[in-house]
Z-matrix of the N, CA and C atoms (Angstrom, degrees):
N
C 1 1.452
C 2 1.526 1 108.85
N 3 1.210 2 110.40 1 129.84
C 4 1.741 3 117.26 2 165.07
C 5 1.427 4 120.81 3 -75.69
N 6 1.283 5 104.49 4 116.90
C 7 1.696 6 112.49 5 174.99
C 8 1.334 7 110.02 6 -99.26
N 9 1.628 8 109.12 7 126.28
C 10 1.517 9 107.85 8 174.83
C 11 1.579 10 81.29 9 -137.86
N 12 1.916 11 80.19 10 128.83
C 13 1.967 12 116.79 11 166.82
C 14 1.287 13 142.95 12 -118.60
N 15 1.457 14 102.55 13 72.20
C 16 1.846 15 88.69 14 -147.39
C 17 1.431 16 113.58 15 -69.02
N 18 1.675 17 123.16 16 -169.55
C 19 1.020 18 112.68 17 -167.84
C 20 1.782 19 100.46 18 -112.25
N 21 1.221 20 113.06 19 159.49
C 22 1.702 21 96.54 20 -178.21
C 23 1.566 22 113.81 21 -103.71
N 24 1.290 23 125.28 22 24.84
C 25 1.537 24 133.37 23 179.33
C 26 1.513 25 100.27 24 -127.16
N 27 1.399 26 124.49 25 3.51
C 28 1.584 27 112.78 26 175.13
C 29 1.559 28 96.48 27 -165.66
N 30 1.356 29 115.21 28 173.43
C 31 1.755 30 140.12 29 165.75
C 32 1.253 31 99.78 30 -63.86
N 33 1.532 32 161.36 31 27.07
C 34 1.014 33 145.60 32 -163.46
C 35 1.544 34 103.11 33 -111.95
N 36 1.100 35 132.66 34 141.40
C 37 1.210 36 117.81 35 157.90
C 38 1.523 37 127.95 36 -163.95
N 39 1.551 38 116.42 37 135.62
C 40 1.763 39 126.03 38 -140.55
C 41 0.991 40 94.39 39 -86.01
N 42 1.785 41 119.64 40 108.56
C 43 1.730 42 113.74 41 150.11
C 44 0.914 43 120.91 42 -85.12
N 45 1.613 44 135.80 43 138.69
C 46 1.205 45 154.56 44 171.09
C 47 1.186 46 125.36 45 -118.87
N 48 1.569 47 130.85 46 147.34
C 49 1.529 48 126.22 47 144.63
C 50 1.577 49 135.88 48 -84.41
N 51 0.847 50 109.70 49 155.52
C 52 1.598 51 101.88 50 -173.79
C 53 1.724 52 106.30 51 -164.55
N 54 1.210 53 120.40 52 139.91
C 55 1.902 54 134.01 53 178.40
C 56 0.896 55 102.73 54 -91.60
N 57 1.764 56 125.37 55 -30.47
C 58 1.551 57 125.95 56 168.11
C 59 1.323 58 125.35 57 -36.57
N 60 1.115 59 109.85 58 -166.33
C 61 1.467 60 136.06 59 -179.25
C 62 2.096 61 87.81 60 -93.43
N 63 1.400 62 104.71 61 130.48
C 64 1.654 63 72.71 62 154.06
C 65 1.903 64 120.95 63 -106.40
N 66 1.027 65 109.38 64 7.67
C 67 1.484 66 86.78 65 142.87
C 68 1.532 67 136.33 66 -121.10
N 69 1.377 68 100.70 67 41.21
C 70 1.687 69 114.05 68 137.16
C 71 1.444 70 120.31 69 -85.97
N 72 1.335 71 121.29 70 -46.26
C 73 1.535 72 131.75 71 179.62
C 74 1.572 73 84.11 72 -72.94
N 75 1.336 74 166.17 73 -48.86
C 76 1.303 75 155.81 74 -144.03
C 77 1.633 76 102.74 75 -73.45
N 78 1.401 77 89.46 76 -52.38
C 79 1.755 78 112.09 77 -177.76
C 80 1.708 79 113.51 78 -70.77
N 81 1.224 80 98.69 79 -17.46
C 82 2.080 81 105.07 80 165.36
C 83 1.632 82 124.59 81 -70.15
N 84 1.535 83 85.77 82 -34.99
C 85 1.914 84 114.92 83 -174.57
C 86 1.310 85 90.92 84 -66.88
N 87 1.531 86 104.54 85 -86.86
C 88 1.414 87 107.26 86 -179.97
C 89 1.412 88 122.21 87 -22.75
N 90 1.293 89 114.60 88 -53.64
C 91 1.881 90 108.25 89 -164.44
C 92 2.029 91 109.76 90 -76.53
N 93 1.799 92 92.53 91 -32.07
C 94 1.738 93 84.16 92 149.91
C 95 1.129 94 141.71 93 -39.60
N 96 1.256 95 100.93 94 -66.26
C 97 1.641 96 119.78 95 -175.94
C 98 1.510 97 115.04 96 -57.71
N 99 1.212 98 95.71 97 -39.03
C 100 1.403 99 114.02 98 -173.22
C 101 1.482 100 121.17 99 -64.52
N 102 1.469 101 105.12 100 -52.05
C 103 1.706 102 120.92 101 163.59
C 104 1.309 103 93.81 102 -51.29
N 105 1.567 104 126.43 103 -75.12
C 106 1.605 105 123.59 104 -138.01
C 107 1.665 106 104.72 105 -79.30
N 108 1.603 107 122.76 106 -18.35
C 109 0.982 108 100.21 107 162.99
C 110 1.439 109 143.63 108 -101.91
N 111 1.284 110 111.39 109 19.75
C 112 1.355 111 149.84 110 -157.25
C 113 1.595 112 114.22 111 -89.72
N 114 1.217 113 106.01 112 -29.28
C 115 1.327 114 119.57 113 -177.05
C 116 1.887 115 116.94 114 -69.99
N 117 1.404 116 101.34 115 111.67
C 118 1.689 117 102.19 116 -179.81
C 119 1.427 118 117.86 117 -10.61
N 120 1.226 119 164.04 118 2.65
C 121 1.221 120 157.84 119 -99.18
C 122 1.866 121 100.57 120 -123.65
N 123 0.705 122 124.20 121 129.48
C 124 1.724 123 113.83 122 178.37
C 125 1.982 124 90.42 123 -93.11
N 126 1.066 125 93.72 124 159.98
C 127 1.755 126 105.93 125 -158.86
C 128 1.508 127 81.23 126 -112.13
N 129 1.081 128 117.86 127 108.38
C 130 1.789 129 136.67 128 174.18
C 131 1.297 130 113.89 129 -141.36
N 132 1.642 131 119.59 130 148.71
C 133 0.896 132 115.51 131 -170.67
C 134 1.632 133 135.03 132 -50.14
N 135 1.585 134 107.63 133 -32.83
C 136 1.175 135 120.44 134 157.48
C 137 1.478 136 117.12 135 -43.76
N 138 1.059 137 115.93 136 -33.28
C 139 1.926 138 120.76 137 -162.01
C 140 1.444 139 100.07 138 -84.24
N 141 1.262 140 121.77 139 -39.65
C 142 1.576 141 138.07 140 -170.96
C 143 1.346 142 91.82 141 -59.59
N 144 1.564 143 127.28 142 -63.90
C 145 1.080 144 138.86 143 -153.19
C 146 1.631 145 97.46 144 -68.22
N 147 1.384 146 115.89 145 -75.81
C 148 1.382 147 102.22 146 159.83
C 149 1.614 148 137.01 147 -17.79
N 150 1.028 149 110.74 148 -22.40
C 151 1.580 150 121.41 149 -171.54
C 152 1.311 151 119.98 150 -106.63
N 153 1.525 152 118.81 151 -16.91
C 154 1.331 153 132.45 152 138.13
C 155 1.251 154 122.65 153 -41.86
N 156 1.557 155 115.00 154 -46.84
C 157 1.575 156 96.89 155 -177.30
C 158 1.861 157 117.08 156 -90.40
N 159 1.619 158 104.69 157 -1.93
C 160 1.478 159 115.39 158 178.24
C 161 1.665 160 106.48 159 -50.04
N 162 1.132 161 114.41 160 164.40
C 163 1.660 162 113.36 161 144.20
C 164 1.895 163 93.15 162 -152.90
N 165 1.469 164 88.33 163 168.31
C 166 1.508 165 99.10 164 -170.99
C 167 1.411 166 97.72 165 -143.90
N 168 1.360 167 112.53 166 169.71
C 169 1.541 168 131.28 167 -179.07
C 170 1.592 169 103.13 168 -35.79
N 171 1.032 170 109.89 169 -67.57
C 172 1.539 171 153.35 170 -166.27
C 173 1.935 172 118.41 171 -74.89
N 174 1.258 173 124.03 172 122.62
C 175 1.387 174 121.01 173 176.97
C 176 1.254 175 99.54 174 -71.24
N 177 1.176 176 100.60 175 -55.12
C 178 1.915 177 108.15 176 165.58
C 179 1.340 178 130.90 177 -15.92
N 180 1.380 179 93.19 178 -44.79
C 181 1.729 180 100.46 179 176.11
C 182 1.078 181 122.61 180 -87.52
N 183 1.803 182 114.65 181 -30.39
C 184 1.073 183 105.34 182 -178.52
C 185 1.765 184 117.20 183 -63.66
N 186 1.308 185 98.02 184 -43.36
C 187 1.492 186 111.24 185 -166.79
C 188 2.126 187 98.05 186 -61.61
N 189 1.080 188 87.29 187 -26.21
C 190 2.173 189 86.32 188 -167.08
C 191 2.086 190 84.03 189 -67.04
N 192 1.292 191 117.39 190 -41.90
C 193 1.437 192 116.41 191 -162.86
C 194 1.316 193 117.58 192 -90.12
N 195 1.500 194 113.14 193 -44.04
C 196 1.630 195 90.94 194 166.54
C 197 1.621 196 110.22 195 -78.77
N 198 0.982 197 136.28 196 -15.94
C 199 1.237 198 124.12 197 -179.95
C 200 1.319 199 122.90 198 -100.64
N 201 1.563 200 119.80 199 6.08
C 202 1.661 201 117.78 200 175.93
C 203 1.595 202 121.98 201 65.03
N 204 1.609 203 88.81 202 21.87
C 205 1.887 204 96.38 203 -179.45
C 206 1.303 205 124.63 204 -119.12
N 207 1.307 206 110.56 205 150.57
C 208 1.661 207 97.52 206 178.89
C 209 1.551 208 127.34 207 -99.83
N 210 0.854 209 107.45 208 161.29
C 211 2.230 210 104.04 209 173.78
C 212 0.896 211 82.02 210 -68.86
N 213 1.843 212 107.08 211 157.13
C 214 1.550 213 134.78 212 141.35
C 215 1.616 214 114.28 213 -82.52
């Protein structure tokens, strides 16, 4: 099955495959994003930069963290 997730602060949007359910894999994204962006952190340029060199499970995440955006 094709998963498409766009993001709601830009035109971007993550296609994926998945055999899952997609809202079990929907509900995985989410709790990523959710943990990693959750953390007190003030979003400064320093932090961005930092977040460039992150990677995570998830494209999802990366894009919600270096870019300060959320999924729709």
């Amino acid at each position: 099955m094709c998963v498409c997730i766009p993001c709601k602060n830009c035109d971007k949007v993550y296609a994926g495959e998945t055999g899952r359910r997609f809202g079990t894999r929907l509900g995985e994204h989410r709790k990523e994003v959710e943990a990693t962006c959750s953390r007190p952190t003030a979003y400064t340029r320093s932090r961005k930069l930092q977040s460039t060199t992150e990677h995570h499970k998830s494209a999802i995440t990366d894009h919600a963290v270096q870019q300060n955006h959320v999924i729709d």
